[in-house]
C-alpha positions as CSV (number, residue, x, y, z in Angstrom):
1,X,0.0,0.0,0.0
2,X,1.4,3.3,-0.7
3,X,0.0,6.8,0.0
4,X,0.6,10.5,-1.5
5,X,0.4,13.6,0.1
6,X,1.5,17.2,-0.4
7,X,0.4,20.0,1.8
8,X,2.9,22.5,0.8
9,X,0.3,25.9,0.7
10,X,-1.1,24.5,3.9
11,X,-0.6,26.1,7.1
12,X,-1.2,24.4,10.8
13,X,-3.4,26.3,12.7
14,X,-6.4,25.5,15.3
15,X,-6.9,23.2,18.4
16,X,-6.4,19.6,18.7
17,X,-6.3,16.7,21.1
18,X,-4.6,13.7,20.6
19,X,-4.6,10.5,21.6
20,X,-4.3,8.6,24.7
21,X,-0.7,8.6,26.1
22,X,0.9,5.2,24.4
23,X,3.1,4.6,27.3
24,X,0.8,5.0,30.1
25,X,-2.4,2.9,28.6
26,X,0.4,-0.4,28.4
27,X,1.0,0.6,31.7
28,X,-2.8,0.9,32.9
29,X,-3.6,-2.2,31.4
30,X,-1.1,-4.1,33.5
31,X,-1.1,-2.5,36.6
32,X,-5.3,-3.5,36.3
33,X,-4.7,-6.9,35.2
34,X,-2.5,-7.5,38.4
35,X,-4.8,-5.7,41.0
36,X,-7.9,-6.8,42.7
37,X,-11.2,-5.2,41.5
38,X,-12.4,-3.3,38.9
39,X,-10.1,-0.9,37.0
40,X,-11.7,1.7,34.9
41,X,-9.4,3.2,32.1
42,X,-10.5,6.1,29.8
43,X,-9.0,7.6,26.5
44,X,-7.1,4.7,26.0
45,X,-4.9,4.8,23.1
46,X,-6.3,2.7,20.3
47,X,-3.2,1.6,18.7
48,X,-2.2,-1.3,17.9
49,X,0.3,-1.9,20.3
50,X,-1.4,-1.1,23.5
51,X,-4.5,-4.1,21.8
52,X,-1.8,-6.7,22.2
53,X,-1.7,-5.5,26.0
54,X,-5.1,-6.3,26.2
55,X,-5.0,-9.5,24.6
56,X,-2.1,-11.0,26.0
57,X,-4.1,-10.3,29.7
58,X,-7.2,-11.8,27.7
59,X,-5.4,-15.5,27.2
60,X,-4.3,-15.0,31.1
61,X,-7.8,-15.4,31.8
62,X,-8.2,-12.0,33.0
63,X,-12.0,-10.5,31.7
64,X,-11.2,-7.1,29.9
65,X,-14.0,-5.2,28.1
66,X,-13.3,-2.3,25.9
67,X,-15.9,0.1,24.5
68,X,-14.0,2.6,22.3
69,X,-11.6,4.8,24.2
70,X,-13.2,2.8,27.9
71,X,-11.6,0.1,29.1
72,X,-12.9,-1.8,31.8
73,X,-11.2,-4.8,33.7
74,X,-12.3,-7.3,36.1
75,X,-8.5,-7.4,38.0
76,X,-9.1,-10.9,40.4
77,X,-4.9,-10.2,41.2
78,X,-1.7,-11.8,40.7
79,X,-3.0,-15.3,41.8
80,X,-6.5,-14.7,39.6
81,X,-3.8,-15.0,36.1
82,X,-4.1,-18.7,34.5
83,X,-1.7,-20.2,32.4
84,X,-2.3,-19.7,29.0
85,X,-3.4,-22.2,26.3
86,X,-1.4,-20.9,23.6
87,X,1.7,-18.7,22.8
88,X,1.0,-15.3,23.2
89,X,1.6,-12.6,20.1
90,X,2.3,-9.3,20.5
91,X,2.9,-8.0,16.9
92,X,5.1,-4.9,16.9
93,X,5.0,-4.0,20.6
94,X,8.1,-4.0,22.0
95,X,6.5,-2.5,25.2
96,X,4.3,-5.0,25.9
97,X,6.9,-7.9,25.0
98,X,9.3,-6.7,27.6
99,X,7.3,-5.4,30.2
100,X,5.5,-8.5,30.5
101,X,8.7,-10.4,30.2
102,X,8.8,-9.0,33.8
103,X,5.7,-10.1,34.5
104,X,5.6,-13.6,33.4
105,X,9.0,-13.7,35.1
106,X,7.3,-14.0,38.9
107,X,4.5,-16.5,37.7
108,X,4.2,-20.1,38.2
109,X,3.5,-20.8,34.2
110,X,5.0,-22.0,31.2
111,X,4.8,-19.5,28.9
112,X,5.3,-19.2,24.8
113,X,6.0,-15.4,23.2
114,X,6.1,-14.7,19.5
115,X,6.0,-11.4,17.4
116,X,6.2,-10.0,13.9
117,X,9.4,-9.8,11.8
118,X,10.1,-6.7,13.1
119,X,9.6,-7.4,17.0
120,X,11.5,-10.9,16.3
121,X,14.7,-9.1,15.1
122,X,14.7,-6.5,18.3
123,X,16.8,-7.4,21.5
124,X,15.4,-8.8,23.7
125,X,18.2,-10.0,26.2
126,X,18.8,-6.0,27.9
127,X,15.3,-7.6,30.3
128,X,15.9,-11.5,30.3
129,X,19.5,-11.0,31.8
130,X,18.5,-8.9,34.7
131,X,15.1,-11.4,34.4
132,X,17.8,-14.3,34.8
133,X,19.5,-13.0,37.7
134,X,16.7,-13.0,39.6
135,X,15.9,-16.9,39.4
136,X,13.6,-16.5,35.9
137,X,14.5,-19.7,33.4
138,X,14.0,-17.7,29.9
139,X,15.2,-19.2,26.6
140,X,14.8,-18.0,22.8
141,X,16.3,-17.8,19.6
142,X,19.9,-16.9,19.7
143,X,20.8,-18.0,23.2
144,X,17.7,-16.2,24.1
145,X,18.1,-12.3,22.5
146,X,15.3,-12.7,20.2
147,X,11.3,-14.0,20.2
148,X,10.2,-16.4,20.0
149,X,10.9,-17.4,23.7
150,X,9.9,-19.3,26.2
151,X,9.5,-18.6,30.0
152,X,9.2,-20.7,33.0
153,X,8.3,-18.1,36.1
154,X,8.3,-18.6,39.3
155,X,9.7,-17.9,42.8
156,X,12.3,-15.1,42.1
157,X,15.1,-13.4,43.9
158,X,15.5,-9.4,44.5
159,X,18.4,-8.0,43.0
160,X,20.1,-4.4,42.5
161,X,20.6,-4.2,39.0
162,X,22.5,-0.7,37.0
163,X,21.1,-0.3,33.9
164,X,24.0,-0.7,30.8
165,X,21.3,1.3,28.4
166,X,19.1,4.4,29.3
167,X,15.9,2.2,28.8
168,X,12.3,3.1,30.9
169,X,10.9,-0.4,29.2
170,X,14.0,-2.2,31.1
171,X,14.0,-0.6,34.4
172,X,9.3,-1.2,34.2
173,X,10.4,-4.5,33.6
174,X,12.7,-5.3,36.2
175,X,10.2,-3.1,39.0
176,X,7.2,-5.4,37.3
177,X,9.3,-8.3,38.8
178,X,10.0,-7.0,41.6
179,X,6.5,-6.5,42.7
180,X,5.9,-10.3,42.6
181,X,9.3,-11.1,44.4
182,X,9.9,-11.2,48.2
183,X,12.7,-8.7,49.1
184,X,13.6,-5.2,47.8
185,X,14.6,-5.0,43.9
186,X,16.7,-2.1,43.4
187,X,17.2,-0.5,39.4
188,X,20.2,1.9,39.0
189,X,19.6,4.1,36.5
190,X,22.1,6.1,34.8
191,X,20.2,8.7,33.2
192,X,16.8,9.4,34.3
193,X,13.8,7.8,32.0
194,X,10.6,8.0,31.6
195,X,8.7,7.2,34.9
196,X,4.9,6.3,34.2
197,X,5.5,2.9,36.0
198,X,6.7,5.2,39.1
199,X,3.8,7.9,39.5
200,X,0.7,5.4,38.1
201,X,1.7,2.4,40.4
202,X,0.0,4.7,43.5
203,X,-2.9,5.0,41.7
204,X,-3.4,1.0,42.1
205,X,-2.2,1.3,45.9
206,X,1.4,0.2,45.4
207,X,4.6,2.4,46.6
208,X,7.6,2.7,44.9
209,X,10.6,4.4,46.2
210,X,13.5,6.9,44.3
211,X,16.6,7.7,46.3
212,X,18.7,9.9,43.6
213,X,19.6,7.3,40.7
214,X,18.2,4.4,42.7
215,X,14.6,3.1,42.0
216,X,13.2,0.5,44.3
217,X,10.4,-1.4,44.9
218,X,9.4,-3.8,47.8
219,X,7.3,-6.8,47.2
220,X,5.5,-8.4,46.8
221,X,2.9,-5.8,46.9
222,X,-1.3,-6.5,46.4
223,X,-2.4,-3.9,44.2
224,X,-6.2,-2.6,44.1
225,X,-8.6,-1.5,40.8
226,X,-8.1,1.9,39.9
227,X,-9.8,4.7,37.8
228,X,-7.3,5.7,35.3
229,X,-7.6,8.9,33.0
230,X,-4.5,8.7,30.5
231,X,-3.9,12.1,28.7
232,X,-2.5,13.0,25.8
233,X,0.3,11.5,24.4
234,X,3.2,14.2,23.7
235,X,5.2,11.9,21.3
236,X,2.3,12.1,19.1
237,X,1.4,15.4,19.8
238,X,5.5,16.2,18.3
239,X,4.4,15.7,15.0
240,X,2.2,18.8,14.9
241,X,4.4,20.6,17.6
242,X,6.8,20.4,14.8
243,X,4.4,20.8,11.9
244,X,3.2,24.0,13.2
245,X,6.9,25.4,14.4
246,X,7.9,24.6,10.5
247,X,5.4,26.2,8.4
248,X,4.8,29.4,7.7
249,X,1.7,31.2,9.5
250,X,0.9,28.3,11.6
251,X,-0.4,28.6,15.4
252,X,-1.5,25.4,17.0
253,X,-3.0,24.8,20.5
254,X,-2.9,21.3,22.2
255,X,-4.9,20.7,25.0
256,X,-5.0,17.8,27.2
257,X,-1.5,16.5,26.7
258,X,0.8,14.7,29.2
259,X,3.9,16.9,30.3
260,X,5.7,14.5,32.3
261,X,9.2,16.5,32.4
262,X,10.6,12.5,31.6
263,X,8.9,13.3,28.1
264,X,9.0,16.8,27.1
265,X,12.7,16.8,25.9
266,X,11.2,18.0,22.4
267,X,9.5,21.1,23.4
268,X,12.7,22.1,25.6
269,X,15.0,21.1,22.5
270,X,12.8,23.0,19.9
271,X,12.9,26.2,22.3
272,X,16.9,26.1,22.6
273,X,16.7,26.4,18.9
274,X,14.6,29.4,18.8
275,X,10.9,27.8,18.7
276,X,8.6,30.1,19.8
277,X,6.3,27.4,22.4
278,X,4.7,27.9,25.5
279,X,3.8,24.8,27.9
280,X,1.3,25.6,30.8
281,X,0.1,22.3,33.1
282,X,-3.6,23.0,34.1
283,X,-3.8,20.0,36.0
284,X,-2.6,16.5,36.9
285,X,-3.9,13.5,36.6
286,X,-2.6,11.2,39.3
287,X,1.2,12.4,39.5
288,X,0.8,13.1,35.8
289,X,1.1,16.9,34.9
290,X,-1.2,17.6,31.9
291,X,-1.9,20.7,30.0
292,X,-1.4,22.5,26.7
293,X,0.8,23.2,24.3
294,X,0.8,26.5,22.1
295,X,3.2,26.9,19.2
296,X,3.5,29.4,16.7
297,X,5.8,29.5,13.1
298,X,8.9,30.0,14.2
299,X,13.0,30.4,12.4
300,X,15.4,27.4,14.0
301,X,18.9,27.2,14.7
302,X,20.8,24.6,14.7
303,X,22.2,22.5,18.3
304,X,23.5,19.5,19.3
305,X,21.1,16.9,20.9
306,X,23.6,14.4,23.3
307,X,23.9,13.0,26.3
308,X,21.2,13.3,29.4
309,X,18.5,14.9,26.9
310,X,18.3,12.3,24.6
311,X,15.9,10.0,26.8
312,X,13.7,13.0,27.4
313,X,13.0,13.0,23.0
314,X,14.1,9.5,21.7
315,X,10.9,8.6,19.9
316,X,11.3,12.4,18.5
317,X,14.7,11.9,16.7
318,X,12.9,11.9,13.4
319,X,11.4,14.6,13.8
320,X,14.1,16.4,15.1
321,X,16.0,15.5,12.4
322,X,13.3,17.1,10.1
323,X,13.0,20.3,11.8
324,X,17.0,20.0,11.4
325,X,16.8,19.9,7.8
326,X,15.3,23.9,8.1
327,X,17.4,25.3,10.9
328,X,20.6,27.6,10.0
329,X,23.7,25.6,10.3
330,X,24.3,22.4,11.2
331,X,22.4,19.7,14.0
332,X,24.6,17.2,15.2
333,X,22.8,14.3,17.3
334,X,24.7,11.9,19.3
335,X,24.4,9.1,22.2
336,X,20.9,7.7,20.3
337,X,22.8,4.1,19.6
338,X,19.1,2.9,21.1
339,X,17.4,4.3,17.4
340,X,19.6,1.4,15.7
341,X,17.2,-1.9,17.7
342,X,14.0,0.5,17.7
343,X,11.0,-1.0,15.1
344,X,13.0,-0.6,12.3
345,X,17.2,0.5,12.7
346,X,15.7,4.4,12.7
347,X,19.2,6.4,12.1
348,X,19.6,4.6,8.9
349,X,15.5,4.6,8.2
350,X,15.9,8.5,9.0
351,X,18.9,8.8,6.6
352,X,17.4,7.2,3.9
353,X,14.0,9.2,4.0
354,X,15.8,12.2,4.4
355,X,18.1,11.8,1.2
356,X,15.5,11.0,-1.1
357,X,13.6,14.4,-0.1
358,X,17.2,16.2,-0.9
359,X,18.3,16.6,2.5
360,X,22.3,16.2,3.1
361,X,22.3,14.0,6.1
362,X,25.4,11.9,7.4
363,X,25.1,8.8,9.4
364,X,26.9,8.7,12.5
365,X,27.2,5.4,14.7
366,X,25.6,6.8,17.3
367,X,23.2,9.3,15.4
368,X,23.4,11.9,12.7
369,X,24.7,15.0,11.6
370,X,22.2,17.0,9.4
371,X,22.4,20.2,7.3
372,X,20.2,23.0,7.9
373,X,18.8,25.7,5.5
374,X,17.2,22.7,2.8
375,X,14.7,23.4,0.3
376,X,13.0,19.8,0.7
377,X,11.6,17.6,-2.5
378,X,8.9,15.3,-3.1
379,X,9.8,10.9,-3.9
380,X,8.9,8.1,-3.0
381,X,9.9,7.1,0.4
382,X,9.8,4.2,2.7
383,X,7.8,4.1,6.2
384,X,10.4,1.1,7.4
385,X,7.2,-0.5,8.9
386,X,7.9,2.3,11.7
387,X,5.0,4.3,12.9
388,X,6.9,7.4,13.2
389,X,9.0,6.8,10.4
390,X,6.0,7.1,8.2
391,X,4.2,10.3,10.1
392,X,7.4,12.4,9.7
393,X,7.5,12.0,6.2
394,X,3.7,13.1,6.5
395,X,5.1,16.3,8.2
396,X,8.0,16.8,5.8
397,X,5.0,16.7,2.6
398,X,3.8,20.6,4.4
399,X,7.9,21.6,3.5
400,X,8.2,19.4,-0.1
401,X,7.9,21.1,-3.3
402,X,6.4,18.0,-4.9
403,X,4.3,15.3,-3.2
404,X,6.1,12.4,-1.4
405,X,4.4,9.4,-1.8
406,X,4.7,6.6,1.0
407,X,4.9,3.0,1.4
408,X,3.0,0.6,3.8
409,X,1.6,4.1,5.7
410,X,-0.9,1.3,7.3
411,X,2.2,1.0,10.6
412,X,1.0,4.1,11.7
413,X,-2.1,2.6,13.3
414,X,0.7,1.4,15.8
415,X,0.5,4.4,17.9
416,X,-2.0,7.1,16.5
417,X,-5.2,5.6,14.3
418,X,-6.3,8.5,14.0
419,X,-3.0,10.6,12.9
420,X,-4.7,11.8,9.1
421,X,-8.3,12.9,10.2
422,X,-6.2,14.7,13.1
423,X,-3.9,16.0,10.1
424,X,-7.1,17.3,8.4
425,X,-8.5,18.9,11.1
426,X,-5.3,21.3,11.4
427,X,-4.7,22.2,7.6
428,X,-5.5,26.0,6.9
């Protein structure tokens, strides 16, 4: 399937709401499963990805009924989860594969775990080696790197664990074990990372601790229902954060968007470069901050993106690199080795895109180095089977002279269904 679009004499301007927060319905969904008593989720995120969540708690026998954007779930606790019948798939989602690694780590089950082509070629062994350590028997292709895989849970041991990459889905994983484990399991984190599994685990009566780089939690812990409001996600509210920063006369307000300070590496980053965006949290939901967004067309300059900020934006490298492609001078962006093992190897996807639009982009091991001031082009383009692969070269068709067609568009569904009636509802 392939797509065109060209929106070069459109401008961005209006108010929008986006989706459910990607990370934090996952994160509902389990957190629910494992409690006692009804949970009650709204404007859950649609996507793909978080539907294998659901599913995978389905085969575990746990009763989960969905009505659009609600999501209700019968939570009967830890010992309440059966041993499923048959291996469980989780397509793309790399979230709910190693997050429930952890998981399935402290149950007494045999359990089988496949994905797509995509999720079967992503590493898998940065959670069963921690997973390992604490008494989990996990095997899979490849010495056990790679799905499909097998775990036998059980009885588990704590452990104190520093993480070797900056990964939130890692440390959730490890903390999702430790929950089911007697004793106190301990993550290290280098860098800070997102924390949804942190601030929503009091939501479902649980505590977890933070004592400057150390994250700990004490199990195991009983967990209770909850009513769970997720907001906005702000990775896909980027794409028209950017959109409306790049184009001339735009002015774009988002309402209702999570601004966990763990996530918003993208605004601060676009601001450093001269983006003219205000961020005001109205509220929180839980320990969530949540608010709006305003952004108005704006001239960039170029930066370097490295080091401690680069967990705060890594899903927003693409897009980043886009806005790069328009800024004076030159963007360098380093210390994002973790875009080479995302859905697709997302330096060299970004590359690629990027040259065929006429873009002078070098690939760096550890990121790219992009030159600024480009008059962008329309071809024919790749989405990589990556979600946000495919929406920035959506984005880059309001900056192309010509129309840029794209194939297999259809992986966008991933994380935001609804990504071109939202598109729609913005052109001016």
């Amino acid at each position: 399937m392939t797509i065109s679009v060209h929106h070069k004499n459109d401008s961005i301007k209006g108010t929008l709401q986006v989706p459910g927060d990607k990370s934090m319905s996952h994160r509902a969904v389990i957190f629910g499963s494992l409690a006692e008593g009804e949970t009650q989720i709204e404007n859950f995120l649609l996507g793909k990805d978080c539907l294998r969540t659901i599913e995978a708690f389905r085969k575990m026998g746990v009763k989960i009924e969905q009505h659009g954007e609600s999501v209700t779930i019968q939570g009967r606790g830890v010992s309440g989860l059966q041993e499923p019948t048959e291996p469980l798939f989780f397509g793309n989602s790399g979230t709910t594969a190693r997050l429930l690694l952890g998981v399935l780590s402290g149950l007494p089950y045999h359990f089988v775990l496949t994905g797509d082509d995509s999720l079967s070629n992503r590493p898998m062994d940065r959670v069963s080696v921690p997973l390992r350590q604490m008494g989990s028997t996990i095997d899979g292709r490849d010495t056990g790197r790679f799905l499909p895989m097998s775990i036998r849970g059980g009885v588990l041991q704590p452990i104190e664990y520093k993480l070797p990459v900056n990964s939130a889905q890692v440390k959730s994983a490890i903390l999702l074990a430790g929950l089911l484990t007697e004793g106190t399991t301990t993550v290290v984190e280098p860098v800070a990372t997102r924390d949804h599994t942190e601030r929503m685990i009091g939501a479902f009566g649980g505590t977890i601790t933070k004592n400057g780089v150390n994250v700990s939690i004490e199990g195991p812990q009983a967990l209770k229902g909850a009513a769970v409001k997720v907001p906005g996600d702000i990775s896909s509210a980027a794409f028209f954060i950017v959109a409306a920063t790049l184009v001339e006369q735009s002015e774009l307000v988002i309402e209702n968007v999570g601004l966990n300070e763990t996530r918003t590496g993208i605004i601060d980053l676009l601001k450093q470069m001269g983006a003219n965006i205000h961020m005001d949290v109205t509220h929180y939901v839980g320990d969530e901050p949540v608010g709006t967004v305003s952004v108005k067309a704006s001239k960039l300059t170029a930066t370097t993106v490295e080091g401690a900020m680069i967990p705060r934006l890594v899903d927003e490298i693409p897009l980043i690199a886009l806005a790069a492609t328009q800024a004076e001078g030159k963007t360098v962006i380093k210390d994002a080795e973790e875009l080479r093992v995302k859905e697709t190897d997302r330096v060299r996807a970004i590359k690629q895109v990027l040259d065929v639009l006429g873009a002078t982009v070098t690939e760096r091991e550890d990121g790219l180095e992009i030159e600024g001031g480009t008059a962008l082009q329309g071809g024919t383009v790749s989405s990589f089977g990556d979600h946000r692969i495919g929406m920035m070269a959506v984005i880059a068709s309001f900056l192309s002279s010509e129309k840029i067609e794209i194939q297999n568009p259809d992986c966008i569904d991933i994380s935001y269904p609804t990504f071109f009636e939202d598109v729609k509802k913005v052109i001016s």
